[in-house]
C-alpha positions as CSV (number, residue, x, y, z in Angstrom):
1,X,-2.5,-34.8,-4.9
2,X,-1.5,-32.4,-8.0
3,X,-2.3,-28.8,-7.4
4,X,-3.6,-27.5,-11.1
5,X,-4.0,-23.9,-11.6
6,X,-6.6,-23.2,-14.1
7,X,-8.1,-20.5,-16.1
8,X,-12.4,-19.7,-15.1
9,X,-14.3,-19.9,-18.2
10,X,-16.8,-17.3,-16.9
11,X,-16.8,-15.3,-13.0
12,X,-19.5,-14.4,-11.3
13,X,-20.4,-10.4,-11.5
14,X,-20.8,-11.0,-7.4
15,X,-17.5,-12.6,-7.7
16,X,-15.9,-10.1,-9.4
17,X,-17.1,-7.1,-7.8
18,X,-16.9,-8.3,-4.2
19,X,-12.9,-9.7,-4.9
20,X,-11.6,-6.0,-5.0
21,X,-13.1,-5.7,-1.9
22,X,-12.4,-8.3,-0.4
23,X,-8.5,-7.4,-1.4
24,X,-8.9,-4.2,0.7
25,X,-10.3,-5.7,3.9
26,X,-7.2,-7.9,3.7
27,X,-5.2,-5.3,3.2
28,X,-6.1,-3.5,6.2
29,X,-5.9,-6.2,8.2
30,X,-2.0,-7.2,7.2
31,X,-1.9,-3.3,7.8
32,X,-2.9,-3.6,11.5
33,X,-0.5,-5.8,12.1
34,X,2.3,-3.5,11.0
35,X,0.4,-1.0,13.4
36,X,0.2,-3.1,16.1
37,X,4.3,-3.4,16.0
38,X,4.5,-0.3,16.7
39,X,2.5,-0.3,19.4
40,X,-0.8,1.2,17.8
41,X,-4.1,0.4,18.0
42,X,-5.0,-0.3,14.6
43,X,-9.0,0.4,15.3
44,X,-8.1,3.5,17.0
45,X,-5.5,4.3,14.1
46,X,-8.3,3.5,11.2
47,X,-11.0,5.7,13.3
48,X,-8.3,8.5,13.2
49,X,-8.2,8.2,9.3
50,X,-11.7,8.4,8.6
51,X,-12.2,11.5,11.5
52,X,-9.5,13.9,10.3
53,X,-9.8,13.3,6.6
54,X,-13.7,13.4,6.8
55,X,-15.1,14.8,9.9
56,X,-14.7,18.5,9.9
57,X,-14.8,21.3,6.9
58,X,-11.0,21.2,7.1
59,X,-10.4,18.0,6.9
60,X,-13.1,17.1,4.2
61,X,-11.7,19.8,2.0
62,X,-8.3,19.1,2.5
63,X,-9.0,15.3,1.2
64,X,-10.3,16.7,-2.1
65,X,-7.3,19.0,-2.5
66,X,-5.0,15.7,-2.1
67,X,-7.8,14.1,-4.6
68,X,-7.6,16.8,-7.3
69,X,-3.7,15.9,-8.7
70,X,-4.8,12.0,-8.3
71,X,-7.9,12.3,-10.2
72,X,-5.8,13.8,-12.9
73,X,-2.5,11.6,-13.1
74,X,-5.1,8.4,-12.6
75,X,-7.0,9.3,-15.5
76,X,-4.3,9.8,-17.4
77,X,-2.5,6.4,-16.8
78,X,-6.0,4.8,-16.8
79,X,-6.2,6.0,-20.3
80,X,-3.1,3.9,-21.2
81,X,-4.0,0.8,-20.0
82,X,-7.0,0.8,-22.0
83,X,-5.0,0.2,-24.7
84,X,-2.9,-2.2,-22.8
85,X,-0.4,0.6,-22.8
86,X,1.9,1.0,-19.3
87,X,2.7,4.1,-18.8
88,X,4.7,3.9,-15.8
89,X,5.5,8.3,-15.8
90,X,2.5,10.2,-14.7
91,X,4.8,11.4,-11.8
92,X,7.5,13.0,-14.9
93,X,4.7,14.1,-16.7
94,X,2.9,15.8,-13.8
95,X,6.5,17.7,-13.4
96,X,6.2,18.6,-16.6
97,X,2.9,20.0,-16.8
98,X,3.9,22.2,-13.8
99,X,7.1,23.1,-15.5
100,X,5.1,24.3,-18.6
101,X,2.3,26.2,-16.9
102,X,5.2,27.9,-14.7
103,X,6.7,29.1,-17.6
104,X,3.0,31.2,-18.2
105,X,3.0,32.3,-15.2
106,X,6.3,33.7,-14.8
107,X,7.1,34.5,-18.6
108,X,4.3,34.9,-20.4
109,X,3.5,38.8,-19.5
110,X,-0.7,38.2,-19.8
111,X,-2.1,40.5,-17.9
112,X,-6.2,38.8,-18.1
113,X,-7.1,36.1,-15.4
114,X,-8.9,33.6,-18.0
115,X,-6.5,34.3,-20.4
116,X,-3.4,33.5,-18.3
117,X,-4.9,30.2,-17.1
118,X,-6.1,28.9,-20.5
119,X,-2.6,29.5,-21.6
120,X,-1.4,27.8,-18.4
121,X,-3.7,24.7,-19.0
122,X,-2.5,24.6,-22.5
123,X,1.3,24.6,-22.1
124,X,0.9,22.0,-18.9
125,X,-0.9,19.8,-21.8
126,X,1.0,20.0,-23.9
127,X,4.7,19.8,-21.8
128,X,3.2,16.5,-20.5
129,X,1.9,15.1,-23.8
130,X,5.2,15.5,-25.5
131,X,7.0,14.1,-21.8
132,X,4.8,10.5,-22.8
133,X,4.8,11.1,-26.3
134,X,8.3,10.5,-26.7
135,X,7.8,6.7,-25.2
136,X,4.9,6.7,-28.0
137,X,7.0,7.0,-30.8
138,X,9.8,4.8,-29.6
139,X,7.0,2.0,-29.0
140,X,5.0,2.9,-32.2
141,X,8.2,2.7,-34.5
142,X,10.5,0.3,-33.0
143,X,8.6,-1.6,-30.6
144,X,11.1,-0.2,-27.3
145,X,9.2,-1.4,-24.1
146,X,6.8,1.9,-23.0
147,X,7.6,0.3,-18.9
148,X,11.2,1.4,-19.3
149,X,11.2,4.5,-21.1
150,X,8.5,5.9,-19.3
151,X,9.9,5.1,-15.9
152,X,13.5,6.4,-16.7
153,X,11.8,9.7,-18.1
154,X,10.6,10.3,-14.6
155,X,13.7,10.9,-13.1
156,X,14.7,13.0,-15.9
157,X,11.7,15.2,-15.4
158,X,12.7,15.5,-11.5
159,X,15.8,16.5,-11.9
160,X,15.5,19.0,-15.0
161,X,13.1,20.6,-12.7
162,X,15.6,20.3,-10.0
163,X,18.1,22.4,-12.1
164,X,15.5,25.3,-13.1
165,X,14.6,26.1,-9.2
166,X,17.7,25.5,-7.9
167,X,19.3,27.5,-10.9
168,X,18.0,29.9,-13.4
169,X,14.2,30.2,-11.8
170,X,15.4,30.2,-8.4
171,X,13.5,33.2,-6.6
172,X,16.5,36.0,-6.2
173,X,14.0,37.1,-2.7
174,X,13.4,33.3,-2.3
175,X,16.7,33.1,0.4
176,X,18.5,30.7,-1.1
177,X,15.5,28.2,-1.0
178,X,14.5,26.4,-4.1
179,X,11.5,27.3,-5.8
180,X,10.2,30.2,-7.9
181,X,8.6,33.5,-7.1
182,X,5.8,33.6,-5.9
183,X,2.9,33.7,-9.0
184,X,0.5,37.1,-9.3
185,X,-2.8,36.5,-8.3
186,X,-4.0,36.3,-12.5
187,X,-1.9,32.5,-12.3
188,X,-3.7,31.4,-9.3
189,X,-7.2,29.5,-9.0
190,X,-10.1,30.4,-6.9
191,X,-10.2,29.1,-3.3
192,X,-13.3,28.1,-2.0
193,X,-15.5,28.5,1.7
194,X,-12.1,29.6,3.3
195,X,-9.9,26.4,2.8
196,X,-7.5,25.1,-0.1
197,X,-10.2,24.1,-2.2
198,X,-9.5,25.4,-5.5
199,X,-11.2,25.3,-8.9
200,X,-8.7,22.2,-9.9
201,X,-10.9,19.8,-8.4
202,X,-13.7,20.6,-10.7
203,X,-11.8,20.9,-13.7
204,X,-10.7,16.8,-12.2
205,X,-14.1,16.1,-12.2
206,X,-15.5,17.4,-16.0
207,X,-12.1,15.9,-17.5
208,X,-13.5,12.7,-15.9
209,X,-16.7,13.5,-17.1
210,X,-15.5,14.3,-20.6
211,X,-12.9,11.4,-20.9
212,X,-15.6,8.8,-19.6
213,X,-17.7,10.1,-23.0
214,X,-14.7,10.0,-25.2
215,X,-14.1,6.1,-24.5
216,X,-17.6,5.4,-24.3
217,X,-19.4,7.5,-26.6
218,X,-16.8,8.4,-30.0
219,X,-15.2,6.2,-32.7
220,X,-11.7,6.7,-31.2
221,X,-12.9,5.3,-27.9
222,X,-14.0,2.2,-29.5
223,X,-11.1,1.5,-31.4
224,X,-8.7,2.5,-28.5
225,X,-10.9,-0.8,-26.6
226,X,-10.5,-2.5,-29.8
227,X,-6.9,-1.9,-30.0
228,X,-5.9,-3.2,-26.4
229,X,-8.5,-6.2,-26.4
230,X,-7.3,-7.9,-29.9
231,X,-4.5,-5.7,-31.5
232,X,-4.3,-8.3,-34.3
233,X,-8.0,-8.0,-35.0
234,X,-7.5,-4.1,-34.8
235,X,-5.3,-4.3,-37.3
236,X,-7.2,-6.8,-40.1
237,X,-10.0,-4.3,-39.4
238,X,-7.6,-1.6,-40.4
239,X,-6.9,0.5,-37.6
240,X,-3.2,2.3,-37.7
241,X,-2.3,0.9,-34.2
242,X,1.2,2.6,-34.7
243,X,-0.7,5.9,-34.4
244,X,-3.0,4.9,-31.9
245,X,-0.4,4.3,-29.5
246,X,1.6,7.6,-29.8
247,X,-2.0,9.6,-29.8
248,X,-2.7,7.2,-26.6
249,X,0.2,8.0,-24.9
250,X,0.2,11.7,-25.7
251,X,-3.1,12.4,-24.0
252,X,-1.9,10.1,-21.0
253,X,0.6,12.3,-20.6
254,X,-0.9,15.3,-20.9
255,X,-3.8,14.5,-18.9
256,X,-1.4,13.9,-15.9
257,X,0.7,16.8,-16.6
258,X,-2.6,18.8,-16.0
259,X,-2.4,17.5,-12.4
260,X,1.1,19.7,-12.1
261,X,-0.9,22.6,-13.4
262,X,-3.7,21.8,-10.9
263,X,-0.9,22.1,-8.1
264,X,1.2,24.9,-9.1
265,X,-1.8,27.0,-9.9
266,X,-4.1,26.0,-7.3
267,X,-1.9,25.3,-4.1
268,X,1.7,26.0,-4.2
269,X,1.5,29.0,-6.4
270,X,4.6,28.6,-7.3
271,X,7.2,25.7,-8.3
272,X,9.6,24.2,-6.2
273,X,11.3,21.2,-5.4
274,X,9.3,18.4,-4.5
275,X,6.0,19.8,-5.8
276,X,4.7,16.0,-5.8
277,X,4.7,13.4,-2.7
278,X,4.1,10.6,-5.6
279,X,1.1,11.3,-7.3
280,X,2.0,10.3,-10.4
281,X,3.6,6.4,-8.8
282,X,-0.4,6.7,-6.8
283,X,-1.7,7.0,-10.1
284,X,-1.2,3.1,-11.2
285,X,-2.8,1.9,-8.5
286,X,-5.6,4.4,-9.2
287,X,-6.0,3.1,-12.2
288,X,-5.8,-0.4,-11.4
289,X,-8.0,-0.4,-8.8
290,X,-10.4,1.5,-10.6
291,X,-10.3,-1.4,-13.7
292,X,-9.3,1.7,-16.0
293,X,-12.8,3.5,-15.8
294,X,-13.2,7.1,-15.4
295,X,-15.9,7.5,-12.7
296,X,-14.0,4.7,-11.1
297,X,-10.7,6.1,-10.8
298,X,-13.2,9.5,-9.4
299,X,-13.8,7.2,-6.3
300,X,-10.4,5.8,-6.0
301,X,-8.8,8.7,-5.9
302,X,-10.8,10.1,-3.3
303,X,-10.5,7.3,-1.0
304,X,-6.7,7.4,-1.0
305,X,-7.0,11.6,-0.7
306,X,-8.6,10.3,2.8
307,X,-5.6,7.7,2.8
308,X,-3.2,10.7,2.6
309,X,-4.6,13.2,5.0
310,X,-5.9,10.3,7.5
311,X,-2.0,9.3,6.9
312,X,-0.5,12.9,7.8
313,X,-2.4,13.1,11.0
314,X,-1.1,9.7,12.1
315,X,2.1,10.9,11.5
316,X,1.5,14.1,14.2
317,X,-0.6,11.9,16.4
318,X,1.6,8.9,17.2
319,X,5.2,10.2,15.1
320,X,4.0,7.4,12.6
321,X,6.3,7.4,9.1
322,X,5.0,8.0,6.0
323,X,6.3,5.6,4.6
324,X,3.0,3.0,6.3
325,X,1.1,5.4,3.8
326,X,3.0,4.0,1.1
327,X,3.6,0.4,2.3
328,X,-0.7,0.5,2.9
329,X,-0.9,1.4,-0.7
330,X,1.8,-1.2,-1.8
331,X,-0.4,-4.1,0.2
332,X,-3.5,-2.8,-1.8
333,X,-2.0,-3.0,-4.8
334,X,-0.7,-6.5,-4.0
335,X,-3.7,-8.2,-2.6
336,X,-5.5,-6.9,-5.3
337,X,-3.2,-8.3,-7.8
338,X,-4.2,-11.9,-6.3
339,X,-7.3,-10.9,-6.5
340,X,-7.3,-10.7,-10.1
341,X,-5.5,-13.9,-10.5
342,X,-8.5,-15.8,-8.5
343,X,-10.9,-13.7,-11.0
344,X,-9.2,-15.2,-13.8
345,X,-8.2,-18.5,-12.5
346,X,-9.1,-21.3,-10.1
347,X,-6.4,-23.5,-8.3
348,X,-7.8,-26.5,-8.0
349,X,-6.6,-30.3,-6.3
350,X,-6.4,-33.1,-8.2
351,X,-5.8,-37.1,-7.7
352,X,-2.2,-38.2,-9.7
């Protein structure tokens, strides 16, 4: 017998919607088992999850604040791999963004609410646009992998902002600790029904909104499908697919800087070090799991906000590491990887 690998000519819709799915139950169940070393009951554990992150006011809201930098960094790397473009540095471009709309806030002098967060919004777009941009241009004019640049560019982005609140924006009241001063109350979003909920969550959702029109509803959306379907045939047609890439990338970037400005203006109020737990790294998984769309990557990134808090309260309730947070989404990601294999292909025996 002769295992033969080969590729589906067509899959199911059932097939294809149920695999994903499928990928998560099993994913959950490898996760018990790491739970059960530990001597945890993984029912009692997943039960914990869904009653902390969803089962109260508190927990419900704080789930949406964890969603509000995902929604944004997944969109933004969604956006990429439209075009078949990896952008691997939503988590340097989110630092970026914050850098940028810290600057505003600190330097800027505005004195109007509106006006001091439009400016925000607008430097954090920009600071990550030019971040991804740069990887843009080096792919668009001499073909240097996106993966690596993009990655690197990350730790670049950390520690530059490192330097600034450790250095010249350190707080001089701050006692030695390093972050910024405190922003006025002009840089800072609305909270909502007494929690942490802040207006950043529904500026996620109408940039979901609006980006989910702009790929399926304008020229540029079509062509950026186009482009990462059948570049060649992008090009006969006459699409510039050097400047499609860099414009791409740009608005990747700055989409997912806009999740630092979300967090620096709507939770921390100020930046320091560490401002992100990983959103940006969360973000391809997002995206994946979402199969690049918009409202998808809405849903996904809720579901791992309750991941996150559910996460947090495992760690008070039975000293549980984060890092099973992270190794839960690492066995998503990987089963559904398979998942997509058996979508695309079928394994199959065969007589010699």
């Amino acid at each position: 017998m002769k295992l033969v690998i080969e590729r589906r000519e067509i899959s199911s819709r059932l097939f294809r919607f149920s695999a994903p799915l499928v990928s998560i139950a099993v994913a959950l169940f490898v996760a018990g088992f790491l739970l059960l070393a530990g001597d945890i009951n993984p029912l009692a554990a997943y039960q914990e999850i869904i009653v902390e992150s969803l089962g109260s006011r508190y927990g419900l809201s704080e789930t949406l604040v964890k969603t509000t930098p995902l929604i944004f960094a997944g969109l933004g790397v969604s956006l990429a791999f439209r075009m078949q473009i990896w952008n691997i540095g939503a988590e340097g471009q989110l630092y970026m963004g914050a850098m940028g709309a810290t600057w505003v806030a600190l330097f800027s002098g505005i004195q109007n609410h509106w006006l001091m967060l439009t400016a925000m919004f607008l430097a954090a777009f920009m600071c990550g646009g030019v971040w991804a941009g740069v990887a843009g241009f080096l792919r668009a004019r001499w073909q240097v992998n996106e993966v690596i640049v993009t990655l690197l560019m990350n730790y670049i982005a950390i520690l530059w902002i490192d330097y600034l609140v450790y250095g010249p924006w350190k707080d001089p009241r701050g006692f030695n600790f390093p972050y910024t001063a405190v922003f006025a109350d002009t840089a800072r979003f609305a909270e909502y029904f007494n929690t942490r909920l802040h207006s950043g969550f529904f500026l996620a959702l109408a940039c979901a909104l609006i980006l989910f029109l702009f790929i399926e509803r304008t020229i540029w959306g079509y062509e950026i499908k186009v482009i990462g379907s059948n570049p060649k045939a992008a090009q006969y047609a006459g699409m510039q697919t050097g400047m499609a890439i860099f414009g791409v990338l740009f608005l990747s970037g700055a989409i997912a800087g806009l999740a630092g400005f979300s967090e620096v203006a709507g939770l921390q109020h100020r930046l320091q070090h560490g401002i992100s737990p990983g959103y940006g790294y969360t973000a391809i998984i997002i995206a994946w799991l979402a199969k690049r769309s918009a409202i998808g990557v809405v849903i996904v990134s809720f579901l791992l906000g309750v991941l996150f808090v559910g996460g947090e309260s495992l760690q008070l309730t039975w000293q549980l590491p984060v890092a099973f947070v992270y190794a839960f989404q690492g066995l998503i990601l990987f089963f559904l990887l398979a998942s997509d294999f058996f979508i695309i292909y079928r394994p199959r025996l065969i007589r010699r």
